[in-house]
C-alpha positions as CSV (number, residue, x, y, z in Angstrom):
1,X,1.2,-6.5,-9.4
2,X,-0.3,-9.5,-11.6
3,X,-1.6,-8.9,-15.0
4,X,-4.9,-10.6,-13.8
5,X,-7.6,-8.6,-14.9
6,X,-8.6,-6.1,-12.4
7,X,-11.7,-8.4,-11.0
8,X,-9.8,-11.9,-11.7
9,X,-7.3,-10.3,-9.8
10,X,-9.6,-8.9,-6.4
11,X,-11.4,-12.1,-5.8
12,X,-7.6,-13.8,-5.9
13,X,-6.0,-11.3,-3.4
14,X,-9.3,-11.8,-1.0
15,X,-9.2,-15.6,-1.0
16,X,-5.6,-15.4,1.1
17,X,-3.1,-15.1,-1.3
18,X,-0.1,-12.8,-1.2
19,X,0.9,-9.4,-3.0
20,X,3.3,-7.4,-3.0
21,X,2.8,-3.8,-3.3
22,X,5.4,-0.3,-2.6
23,X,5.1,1.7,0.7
24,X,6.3,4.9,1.0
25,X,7.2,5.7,4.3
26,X,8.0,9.7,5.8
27,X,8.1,11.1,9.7
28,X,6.0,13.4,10.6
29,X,6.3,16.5,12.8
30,X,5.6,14.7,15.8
31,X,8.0,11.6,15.2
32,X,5.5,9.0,14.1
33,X,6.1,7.1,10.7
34,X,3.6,7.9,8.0
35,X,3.1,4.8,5.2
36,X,1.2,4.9,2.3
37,X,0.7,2.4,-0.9
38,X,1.4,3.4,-4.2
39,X,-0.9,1.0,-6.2
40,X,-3.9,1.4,-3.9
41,X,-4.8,5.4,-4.1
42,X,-5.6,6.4,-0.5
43,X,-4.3,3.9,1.3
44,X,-2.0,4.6,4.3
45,X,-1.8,4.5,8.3
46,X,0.8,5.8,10.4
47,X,3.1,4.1,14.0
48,X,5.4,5.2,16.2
49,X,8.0,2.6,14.9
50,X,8.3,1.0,11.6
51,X,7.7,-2.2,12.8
52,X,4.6,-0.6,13.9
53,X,4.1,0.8,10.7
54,X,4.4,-2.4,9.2
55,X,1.9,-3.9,10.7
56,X,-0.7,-1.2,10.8
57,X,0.1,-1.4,7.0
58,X,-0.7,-4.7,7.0
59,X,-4.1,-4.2,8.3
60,X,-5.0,-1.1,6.2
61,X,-4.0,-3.2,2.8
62,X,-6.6,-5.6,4.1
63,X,-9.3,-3.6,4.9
64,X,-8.4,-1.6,1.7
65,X,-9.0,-4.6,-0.7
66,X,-12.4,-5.1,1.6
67,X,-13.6,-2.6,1.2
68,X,-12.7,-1.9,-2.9
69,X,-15.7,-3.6,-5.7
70,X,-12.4,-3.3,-8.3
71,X,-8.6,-2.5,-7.6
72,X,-8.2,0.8,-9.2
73,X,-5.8,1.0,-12.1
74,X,-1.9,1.8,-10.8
75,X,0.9,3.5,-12.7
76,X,4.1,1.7,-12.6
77,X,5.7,1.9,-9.7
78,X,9.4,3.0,-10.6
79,X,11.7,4.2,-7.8
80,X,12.3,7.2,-5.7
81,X,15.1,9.8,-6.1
82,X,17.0,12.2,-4.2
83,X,17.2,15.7,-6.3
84,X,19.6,18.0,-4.9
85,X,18.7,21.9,-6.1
């Protein structure tokens, strides 16, 4: 994310410009793909495909940053490991 501050940085990312953010994606049970943000804390839909996912993502991102006064503060996102036990 940018080092704008926090409010510098919201009205930015609501007057059109792009971001770039980290989605994790799982399958559920039932087959569908589950996606959830990182930086945005409660942020996350769910599609039968990824490209599904994707866009439902899309969407959800948006109406995230809508509906958020302030983006909250994110740790760092760094990677994601495979741990064998």
């Amino acid at each position: 994310m940018s080092k704008l501050p926090k409010k510098d940085r919201h009205r930015k990312l609501l007057r059109g410009h792009r971001i770039s953010v980290h989605m994790i994606i799982e399958r559920d049970e039932d087959g569908w793909y589950v996606g959830s943000i990182s930086e945005l804390p409660g942020c996350h839909t769910q599609g039968r495909t990824v490209r599904e996912l994707k866009s439902e993502m899309k969407e959800a991102i948006q109406a995230y940053l809508e509906a958020e006064e302030e983006l909250p503060e994110a740790n760092e996102f760094v990677g994601v490991e495979r741990i064998t036990v």
